[in-house]
C-alpha positions as CSV (number, residue, x, y, z in Angstrom):
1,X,0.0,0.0,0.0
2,X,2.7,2.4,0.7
3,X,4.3,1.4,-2.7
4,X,0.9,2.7,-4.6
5,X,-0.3,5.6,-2.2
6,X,3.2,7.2,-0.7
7,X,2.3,9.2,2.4
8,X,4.7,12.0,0.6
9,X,3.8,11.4,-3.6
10,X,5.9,14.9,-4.5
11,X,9.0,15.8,-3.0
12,X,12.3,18.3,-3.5
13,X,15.3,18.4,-2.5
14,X,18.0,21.3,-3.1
15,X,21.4,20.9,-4.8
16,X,24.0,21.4,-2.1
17,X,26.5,20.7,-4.9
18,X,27.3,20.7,-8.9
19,X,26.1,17.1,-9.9
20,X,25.5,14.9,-12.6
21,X,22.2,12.2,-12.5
22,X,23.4,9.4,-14.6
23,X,19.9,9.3,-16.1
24,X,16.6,11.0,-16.7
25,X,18.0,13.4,-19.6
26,X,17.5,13.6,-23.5
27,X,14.7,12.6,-25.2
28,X,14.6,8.7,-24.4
29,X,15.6,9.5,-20.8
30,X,19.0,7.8,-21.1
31,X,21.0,11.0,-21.2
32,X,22.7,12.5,-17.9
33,X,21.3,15.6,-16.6
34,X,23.5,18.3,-14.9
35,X,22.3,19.4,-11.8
36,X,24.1,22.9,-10.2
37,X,24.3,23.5,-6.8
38,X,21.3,25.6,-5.4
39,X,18.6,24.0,-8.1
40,X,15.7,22.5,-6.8
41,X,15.2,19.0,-7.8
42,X,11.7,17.9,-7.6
43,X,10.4,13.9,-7.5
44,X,7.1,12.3,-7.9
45,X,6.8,9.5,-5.8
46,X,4.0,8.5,-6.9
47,X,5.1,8.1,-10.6
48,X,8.4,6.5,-9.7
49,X,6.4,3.4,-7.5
50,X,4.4,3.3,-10.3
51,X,7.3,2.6,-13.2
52,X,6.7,-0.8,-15.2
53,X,10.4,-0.8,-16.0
54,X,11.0,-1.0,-12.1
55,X,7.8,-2.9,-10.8
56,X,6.5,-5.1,-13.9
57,X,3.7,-5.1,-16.2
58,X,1.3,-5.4,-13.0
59,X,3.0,-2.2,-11.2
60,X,-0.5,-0.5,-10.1
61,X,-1.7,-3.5,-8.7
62,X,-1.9,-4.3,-5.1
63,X,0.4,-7.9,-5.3
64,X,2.0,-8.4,-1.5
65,X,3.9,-11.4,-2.9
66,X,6.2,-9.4,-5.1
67,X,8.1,-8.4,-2.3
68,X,9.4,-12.4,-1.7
69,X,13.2,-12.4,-2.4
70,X,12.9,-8.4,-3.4
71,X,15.5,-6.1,-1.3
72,X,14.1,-2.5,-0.7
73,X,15.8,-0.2,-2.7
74,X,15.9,3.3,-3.8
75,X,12.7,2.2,-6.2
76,X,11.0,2.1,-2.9
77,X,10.6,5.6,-1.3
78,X,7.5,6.1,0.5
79,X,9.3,8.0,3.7
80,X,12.0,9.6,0.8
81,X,15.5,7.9,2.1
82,X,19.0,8.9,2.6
83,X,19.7,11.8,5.3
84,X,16.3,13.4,5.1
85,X,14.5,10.1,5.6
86,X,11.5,10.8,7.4
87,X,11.9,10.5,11.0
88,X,8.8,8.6,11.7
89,X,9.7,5.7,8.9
90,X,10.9,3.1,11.9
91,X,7.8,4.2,14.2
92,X,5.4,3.4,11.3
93,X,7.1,0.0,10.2
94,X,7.3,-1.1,13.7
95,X,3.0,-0.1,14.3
96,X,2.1,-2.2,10.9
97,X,4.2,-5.1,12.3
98,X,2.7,-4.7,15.5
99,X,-0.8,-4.7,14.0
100,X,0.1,-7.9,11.8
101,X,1.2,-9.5,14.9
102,X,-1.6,-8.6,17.2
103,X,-4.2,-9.8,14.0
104,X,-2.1,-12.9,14.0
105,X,-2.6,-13.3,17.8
106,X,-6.4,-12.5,17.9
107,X,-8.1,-14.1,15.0
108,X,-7.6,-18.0,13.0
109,X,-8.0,-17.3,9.9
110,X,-9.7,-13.9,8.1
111,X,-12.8,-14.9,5.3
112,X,-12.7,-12.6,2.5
113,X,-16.3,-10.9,2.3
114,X,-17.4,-11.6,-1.3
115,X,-18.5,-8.6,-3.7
116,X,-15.4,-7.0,-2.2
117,X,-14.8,-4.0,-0.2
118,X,-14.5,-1.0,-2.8
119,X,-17.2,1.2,-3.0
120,X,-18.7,0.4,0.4
């Protein structure tokens, strides 16, 4: 769920440096693109967890299993990442697992309601 609806889908960051991204420039997105100290780089989130070349075919959909075997890399920024990762990422990871575990705990097994749950 995070992958598809990022608590943050837009985000900037400033150029504390002159830079080069190896990618992202030219017209088939292959090209470097300089990047001057003081520019504002802006990233869509949203888009990038979205990106079939990164996430399949199947990338919009909801599919829990494609994370089996899968190490979390910078294709995966719902809390953003390096220095300026957001400082409630651990706090939120460790609250879902809680809430798995405590489900776990409580309840056998969970029945799927048929019709499912969308526009209820």
């Amino acid at each position: 769920t995070l992958r598809l609806y990022p608590p943050v889908p837009l985000n900037s960051r400033v150029a504390l440096r002159d830079t080069v991204l190896p990618t992202g420039g030219g017209p088939d997105g292959s090209q470097p693109i300089a990047v001057r100290k003081g520019q504002v780089v802006v990233f869509c989130v949203y888009a990038m967890q979205r990106r079939e070349d990164l996430w399949g075919s199947d990338a919009g959909v909801f599919r829990p299993e494609r994370w089996e075997g899968r190490k979390l890399d910078w294709g995966f920024l719902p809390f953003s990442g390096g220095p300026r990762v957001c400082l409630g990422q651990q706090y939120a990871l460790t609250e879902a697992a809680y809430l798995v575990v405590r489900f776990l705990q409580r309840f056998d097994r969970i029945d799927p309601v048929s019709g499912g749950w969308q526009g209820k």
